[in-house]
C-alpha positions as CSV (number, residue, x, y, z in Angstrom):
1,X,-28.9,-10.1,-80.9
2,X,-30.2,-11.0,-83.9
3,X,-26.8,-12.1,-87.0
4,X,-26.2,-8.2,-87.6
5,X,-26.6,-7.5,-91.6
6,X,-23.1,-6.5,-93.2
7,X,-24.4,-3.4,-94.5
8,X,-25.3,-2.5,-91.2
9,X,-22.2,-4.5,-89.3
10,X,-19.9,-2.2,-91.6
11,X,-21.2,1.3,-90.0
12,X,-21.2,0.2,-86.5
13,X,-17.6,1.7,-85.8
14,X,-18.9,4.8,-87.5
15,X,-22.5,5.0,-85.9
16,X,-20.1,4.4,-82.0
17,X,-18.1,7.8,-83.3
18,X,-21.1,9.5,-83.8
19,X,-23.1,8.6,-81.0
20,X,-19.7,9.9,-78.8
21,X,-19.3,13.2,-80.2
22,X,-23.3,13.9,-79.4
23,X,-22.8,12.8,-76.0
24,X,-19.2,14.7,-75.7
25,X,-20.9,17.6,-77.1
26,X,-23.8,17.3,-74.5
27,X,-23.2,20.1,-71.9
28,X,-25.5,19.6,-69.2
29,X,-24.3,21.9,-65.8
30,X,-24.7,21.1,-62.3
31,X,-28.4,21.4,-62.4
32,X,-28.7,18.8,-65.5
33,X,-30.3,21.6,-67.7
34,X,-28.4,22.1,-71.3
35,X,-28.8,25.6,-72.9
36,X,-30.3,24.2,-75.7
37,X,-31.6,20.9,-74.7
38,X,-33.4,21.9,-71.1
39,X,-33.5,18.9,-68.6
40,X,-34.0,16.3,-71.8
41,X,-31.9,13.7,-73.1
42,X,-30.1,13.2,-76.1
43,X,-32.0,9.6,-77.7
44,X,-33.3,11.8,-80.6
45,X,-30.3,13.6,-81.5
46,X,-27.9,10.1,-81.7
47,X,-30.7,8.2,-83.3
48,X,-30.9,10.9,-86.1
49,X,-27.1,10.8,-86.6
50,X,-27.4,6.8,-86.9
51,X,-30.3,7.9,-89.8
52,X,-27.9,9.9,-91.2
53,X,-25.5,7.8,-91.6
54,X,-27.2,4.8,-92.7
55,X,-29.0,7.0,-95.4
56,X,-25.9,8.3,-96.6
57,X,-24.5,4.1,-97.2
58,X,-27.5,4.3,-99.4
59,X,-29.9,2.7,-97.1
60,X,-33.4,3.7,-96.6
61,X,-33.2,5.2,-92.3
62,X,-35.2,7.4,-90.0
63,X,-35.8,7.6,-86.5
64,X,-39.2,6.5,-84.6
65,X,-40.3,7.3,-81.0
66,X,-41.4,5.3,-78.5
67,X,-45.4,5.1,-78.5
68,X,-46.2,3.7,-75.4
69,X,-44.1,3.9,-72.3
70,X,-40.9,5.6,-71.8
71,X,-40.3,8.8,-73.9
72,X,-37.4,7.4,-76.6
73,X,-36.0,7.3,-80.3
74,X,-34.2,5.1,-82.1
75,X,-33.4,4.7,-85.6
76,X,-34.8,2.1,-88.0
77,X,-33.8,0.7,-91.4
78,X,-35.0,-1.4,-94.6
79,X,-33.3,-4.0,-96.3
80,X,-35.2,-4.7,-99.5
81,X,-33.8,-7.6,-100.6
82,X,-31.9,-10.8,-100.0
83,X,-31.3,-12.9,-96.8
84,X,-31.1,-9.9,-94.3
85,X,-34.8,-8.3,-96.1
86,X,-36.9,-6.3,-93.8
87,X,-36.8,-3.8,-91.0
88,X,-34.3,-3.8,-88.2
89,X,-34.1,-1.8,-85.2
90,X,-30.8,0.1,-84.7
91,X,-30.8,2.0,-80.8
92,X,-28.3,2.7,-78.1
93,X,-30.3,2.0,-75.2
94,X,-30.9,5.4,-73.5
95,X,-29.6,3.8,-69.7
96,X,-25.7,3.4,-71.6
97,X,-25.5,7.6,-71.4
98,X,-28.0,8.7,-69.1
99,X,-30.5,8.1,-66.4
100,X,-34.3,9.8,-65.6
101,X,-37.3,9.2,-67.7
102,X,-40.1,10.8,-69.6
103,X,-38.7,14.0,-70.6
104,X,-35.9,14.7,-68.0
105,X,-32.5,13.0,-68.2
106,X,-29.0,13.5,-66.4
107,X,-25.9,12.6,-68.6
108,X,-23.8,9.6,-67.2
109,X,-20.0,11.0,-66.5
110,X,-17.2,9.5,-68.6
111,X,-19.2,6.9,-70.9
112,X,-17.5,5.6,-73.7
113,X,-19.5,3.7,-76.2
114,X,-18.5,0.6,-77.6
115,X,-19.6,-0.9,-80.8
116,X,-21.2,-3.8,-78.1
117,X,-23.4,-0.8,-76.6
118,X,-26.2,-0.6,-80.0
119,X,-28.5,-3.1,-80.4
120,X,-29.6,-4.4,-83.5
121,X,-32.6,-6.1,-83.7
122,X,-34.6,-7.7,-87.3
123,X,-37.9,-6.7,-86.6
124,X,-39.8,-7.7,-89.5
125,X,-38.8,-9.8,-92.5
126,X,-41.2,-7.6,-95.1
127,X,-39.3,-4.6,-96.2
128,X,-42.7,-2.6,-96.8
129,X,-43.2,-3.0,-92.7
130,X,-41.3,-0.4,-92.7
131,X,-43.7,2.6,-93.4
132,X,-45.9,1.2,-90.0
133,X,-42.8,2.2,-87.9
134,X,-43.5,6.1,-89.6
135,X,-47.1,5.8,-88.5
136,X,-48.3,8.1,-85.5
């Protein structure tokens, strides 16, 4: 893991509490289907609370899915200035809460998430990189 920005080191505990009440609220029944979420997962749902969150520290966040391969989303975010400048990759790697692929996923029983369960990755030193992770 890359040295973890402050800005971004400082929500961490927050972005864990988040990403817990999605997956406590998850409700899949014995089948795996959710009423509202059919057989899928829940990688878009915490990567737009880690958006959220970010954006409201007054960072610039969204969420970006996976073009090629497996079906997932996970939240980026620009730095614009100073040693930690650029885009860095913020995901909780979708195998920590559930297990499946493409667009049908079973929830894990009885995970807890740790601040040591998101990764956070500098993916490009050039804060304007971060309008090619919007791109389709």
């Amino acid at each position: 893991m890359s040295r973890i920005p402050p800005q971004i080191s400082e929500a961490l505990p927050k972005l864990v509490e988040l990403a817990q009440k999605t997956y406590d609220e998850w409700d899949q029944d014995e089948e795996g289907v959710d009423d509202e979420l059919g057989v899928g997962g829940i990688c878009h749902l915490i990567a737009e609370e880690i958006a959220d969150e970010l954006n409201s520290r007054g960072m610039d966040a969204a969420t970006v899915n996976a073009q090629v391969g497996e079906n997932h989303v996970w939240a980026v975010v620009r730095i614009d200035s100073g040693k930690d400048a650029g885009v860095w990759s913020i995901d909780i790697p979708p195998g920590v809460y559930e297990r499946g692929g493409g667009y049908e996923w079973k929830k894990l029983p009885d995970v807890s998430f740790e601040v040591d369960d998101i990764n956070v990755e500098h993916e490009s030193a050039d804060p304007a990189d971060f309008d090619r992770f919007m791109e389709d």
